[in-house]
N, C-alpha and C positions, 0 to 999 in steps of 0.2 A: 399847555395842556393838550394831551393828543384826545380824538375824537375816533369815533370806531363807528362800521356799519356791520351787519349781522343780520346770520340768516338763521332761522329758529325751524326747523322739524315740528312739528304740532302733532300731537297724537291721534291725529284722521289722515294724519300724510301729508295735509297741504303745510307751503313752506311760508315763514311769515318772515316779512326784511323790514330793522329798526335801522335806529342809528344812535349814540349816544356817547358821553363823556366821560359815563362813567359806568364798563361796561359788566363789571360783575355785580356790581348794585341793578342794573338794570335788567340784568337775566333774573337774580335775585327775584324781584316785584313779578317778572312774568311768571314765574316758576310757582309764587306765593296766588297767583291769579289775581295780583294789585297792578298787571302789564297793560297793554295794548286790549282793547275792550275784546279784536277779535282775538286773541289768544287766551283770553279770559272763558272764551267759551270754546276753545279746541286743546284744553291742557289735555296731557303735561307737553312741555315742550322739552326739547336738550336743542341747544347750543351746537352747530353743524359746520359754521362760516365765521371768519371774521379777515375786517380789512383794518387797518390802523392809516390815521392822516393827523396833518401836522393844525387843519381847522373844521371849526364844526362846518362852515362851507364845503368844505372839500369831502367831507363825510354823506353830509346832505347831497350833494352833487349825484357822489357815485350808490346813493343807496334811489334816487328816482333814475339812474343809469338799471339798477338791478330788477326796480320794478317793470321796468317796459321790457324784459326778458322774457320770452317764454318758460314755462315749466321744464321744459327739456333743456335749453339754457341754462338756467340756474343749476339743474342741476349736475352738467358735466363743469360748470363752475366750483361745485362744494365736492367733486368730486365722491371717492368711493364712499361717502357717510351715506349718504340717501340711498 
């Protein structure tokens, strides 16, 4: 089962990074505000980033690799969406 990390836009501009197995179920729940407590209070969110791996380690890895990135970082990562 592949594993996915993901950068989420917030509707205040800040950018929010998960990680998950199951990832349109999981934007899903954000989306519904049943997400991440802080995206629960920065909705709506859209979907900006996404990486695919072969384990939830290797997901987990590279999504505390995304949070020690600066904001300017991340976002010449997700490119022209931001």
């Amino acid at each position: 089962m592949s594993s996915y990390v993901y950068i989420l836009r917030c509707g205040d501009g800040s950018l929010y990074t998960g990680w998950t197995n199951d990832l349109a179920h999981r934007i899903r729940m954000h989306r519904e505000g049943r997400g991440a407590k802080y995206t629960r209070a920065h909705l709506p969110v859209e979907l900006v980033h996404t990486e695919e791996f072969e384990t939830k380690e290797q997901a987990m890895a590279r999504e505390y690799e995304i949070k020690q990135l600066t904001r300017e970082q991340k976002l010449k990562l997700i490119g022209p969406h931001v």
